[in-house]
C-alpha positions as CSV (number, residue, x, y, z in Angstrom):
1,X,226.7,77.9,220.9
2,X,227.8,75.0,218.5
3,X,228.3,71.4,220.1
4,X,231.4,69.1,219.5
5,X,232.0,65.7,220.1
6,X,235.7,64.9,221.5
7,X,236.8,61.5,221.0
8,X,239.6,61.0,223.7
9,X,242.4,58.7,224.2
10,X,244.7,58.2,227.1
11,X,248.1,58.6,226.9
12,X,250.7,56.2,228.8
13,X,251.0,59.5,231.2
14,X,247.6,59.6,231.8
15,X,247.2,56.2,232.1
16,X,249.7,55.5,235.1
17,X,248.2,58.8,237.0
18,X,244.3,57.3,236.0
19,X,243.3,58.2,239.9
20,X,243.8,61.5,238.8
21,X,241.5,61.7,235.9
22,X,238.4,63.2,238.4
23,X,240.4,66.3,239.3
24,X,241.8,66.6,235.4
25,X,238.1,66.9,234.1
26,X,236.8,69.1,236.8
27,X,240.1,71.2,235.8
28,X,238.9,71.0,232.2
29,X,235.2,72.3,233.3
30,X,237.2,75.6,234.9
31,X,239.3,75.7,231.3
32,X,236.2,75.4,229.3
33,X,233.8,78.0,231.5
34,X,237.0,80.7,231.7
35,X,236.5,80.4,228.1
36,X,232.9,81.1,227.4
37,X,232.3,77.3,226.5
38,X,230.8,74.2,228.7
39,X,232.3,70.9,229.2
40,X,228.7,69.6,229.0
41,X,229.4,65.7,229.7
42,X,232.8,63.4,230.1
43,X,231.7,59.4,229.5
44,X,234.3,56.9,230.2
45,X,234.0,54.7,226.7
46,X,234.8,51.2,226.1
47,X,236.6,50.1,222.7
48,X,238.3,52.6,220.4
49,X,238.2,55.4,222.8
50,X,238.4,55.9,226.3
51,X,236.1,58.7,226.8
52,X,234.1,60.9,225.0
53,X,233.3,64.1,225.6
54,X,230.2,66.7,224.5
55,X,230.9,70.5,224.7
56,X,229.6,73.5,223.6
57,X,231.6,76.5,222.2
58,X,231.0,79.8,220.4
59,X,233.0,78.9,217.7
60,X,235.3,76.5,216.1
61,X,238.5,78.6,217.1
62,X,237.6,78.5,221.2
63,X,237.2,74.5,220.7
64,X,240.5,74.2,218.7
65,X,242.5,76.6,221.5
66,X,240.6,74.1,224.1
67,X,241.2,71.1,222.5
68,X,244.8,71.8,222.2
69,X,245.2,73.1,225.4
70,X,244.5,69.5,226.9
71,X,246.6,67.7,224.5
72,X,249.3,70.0,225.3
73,X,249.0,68.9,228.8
74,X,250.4,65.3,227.4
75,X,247.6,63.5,229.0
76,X,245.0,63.0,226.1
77,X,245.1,62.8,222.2
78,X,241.8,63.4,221.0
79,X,239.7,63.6,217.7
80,X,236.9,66.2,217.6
81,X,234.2,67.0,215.5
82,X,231.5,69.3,215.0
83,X,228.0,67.8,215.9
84,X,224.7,69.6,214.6
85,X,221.6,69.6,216.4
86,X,218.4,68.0,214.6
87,X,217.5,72.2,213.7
88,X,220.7,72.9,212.7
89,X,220.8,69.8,210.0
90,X,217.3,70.4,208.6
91,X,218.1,74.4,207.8
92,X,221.6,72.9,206.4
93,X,219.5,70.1,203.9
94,X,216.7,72.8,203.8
95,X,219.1,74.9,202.2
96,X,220.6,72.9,199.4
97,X,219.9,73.9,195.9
């Protein structure tokens, strides 16, 4: 499965319900599993961000229907990228011309 990396940040919504946050991620590891991904880790981040998460997915179109599944919810806005592993990166370079 490929990895992401989801740079989260909190909405005023989510911000003034913040005691709900624990049940909202656990939700989100239902959400993720139901779709053949994993919610790997959910870190609550100081400075730009106020979490960031790590995920797997089987492709780039389950992550985008996740990702904007939980923003649709109003509670996050969030920035995500596609992370390679260490393998992944050295057959990408490896491959170059």
């Amino acid at each position: 499965m490929a990895t992401y990396i989801a740079f989260l940040r909190y909405t005023p919504k989510a911000k003034e319900a913040i005691k709900e946050s624990p049940a909202r991620r656990e939700a989100a590891k239902k959400l993720f599993a139901s779709a053949g991904a994993n919610l790997k880790h959910v870190y609550l981040t100081m400075g730009r961000y106020d979490a960031v998460a790590i995920a797997e997915a089987p492709n780039d179109e389950t992550m985008a229907r996740l990702a904007l599944t939980g923003a649709s919810q109003g509670f996050i806005q969030t920035e995500t990228v596609r992370a390679f592993t260490e393998e992944e990166a050295d057959k990408i370079i490896n491959s170059l011309p």
